[in-house]
N, C-alpha and C positions, 0 to 999 in steps of 0.2 A: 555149153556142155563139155564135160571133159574128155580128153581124147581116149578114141579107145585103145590107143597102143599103151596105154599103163592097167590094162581092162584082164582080167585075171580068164581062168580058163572058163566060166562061166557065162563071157563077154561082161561083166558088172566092173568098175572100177571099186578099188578100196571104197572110194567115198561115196558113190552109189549104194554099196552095199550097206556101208555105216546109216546113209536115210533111208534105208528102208526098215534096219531093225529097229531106227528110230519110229518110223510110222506105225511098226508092228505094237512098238512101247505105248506110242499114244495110242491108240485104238483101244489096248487092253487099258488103261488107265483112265478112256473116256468112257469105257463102256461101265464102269464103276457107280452104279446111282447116278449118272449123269452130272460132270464137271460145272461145278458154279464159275459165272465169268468169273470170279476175285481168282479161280484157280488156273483158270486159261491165263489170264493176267501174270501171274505167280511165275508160271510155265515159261511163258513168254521173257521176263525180264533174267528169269537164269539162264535162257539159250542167252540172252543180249551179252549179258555178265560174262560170259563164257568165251565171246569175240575176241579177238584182236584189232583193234584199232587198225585202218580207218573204220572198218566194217562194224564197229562196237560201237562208232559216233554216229553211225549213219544211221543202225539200226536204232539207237536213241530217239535222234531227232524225228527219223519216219512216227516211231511208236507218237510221239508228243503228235505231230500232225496228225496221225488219224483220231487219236482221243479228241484233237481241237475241232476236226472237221469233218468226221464221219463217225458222231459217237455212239452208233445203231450197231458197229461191225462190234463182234466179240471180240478178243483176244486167244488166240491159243497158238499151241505149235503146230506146225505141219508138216514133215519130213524132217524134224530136227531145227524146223527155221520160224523166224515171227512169221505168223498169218495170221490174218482180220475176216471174221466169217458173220453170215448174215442167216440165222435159221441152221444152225451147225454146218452148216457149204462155206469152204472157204470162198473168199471174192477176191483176195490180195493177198499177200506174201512177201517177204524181203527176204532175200538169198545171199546170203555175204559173200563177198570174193572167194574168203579163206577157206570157203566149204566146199567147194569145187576145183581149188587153184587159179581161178581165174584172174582176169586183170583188174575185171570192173565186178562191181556187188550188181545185182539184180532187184528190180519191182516190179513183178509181175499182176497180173488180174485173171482170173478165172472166168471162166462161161458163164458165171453168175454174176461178173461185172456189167452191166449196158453198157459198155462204152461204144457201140457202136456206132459206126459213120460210113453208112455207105455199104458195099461189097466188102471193101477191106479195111484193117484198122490194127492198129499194133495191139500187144498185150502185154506186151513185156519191153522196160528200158532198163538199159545200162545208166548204174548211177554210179558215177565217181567222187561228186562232191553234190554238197547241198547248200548252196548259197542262194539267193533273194529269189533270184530269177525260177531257181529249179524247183524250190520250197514253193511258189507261185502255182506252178504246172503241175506239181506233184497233190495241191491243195485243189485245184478245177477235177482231176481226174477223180480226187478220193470223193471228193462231192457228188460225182456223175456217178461213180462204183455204186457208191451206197445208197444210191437213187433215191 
């Protein structure tokens, strides 16, 4: 999360604010006759388009994984970022570094993921690259998401 000492007088940081009138854009745009995936899809690959590298490779490759191994999740935006939803709820999302300032891009899961294990269980990892091993781990959880 971004720090709040760059957090404007409303406590929201610039880029806070920027995803929320993005969420406000989706909602009006989904509430429209109801968005076909090919449009969530659409949606999705112009936020990708719109990255900065690494975060435009990352999001790539994620997108290719979940079509390869959860291809039940839609595609759409969600705050301005790729997310994968199952019954319009999103389940997963990809948050690119450059959208927060951070160091690392994020893949998160939603209360609509199972991933459960236990009492506790993460939801969210820092992804900084995606090589064999990660693409691996990244391909067990999408299959567990999308139950």
């Amino acid at each position: 999360m971004p720090s709040r000492k760059t957090a404007g007088a409303d406590g929201f940081t610039a880029e806070e604010q920027a995803a929320m009138k993005e969420r406000a854009r989706e909602l009006k745009s989904q509430s429209r006759a109801g968005k076909a995936k090919a449009d969530g899809e659409k949606d999705l690959l112009e936020k990708i388009a719109e990255m900065d590298e690494p975060d435009r490779g990352l999001a790539t490759r994620l997108h290719e994984l979940v079509k390869e191994h959860a291809p039940g999740l839609a595609p759409k935006t969600w705050y301005g970022m790729p997310a994968y939803a199952r019954d319009g709820k999103v389940v997963c999302f990809f948050q690119a570094a450059g959208k927060f300032k951070t160091r690392y891009a994020t893949l998160g899961f939603s209360d609509q993921a199972p991933l459960d294990d236990g009492a506790m269980w993460p939801t969210s990892f820092a992804l900084a690259a995606l090589g064999p091993a990660e693409e691996a781990s990244v391909e067990a959880l999408l299959k567990q998401a999308a139950g």
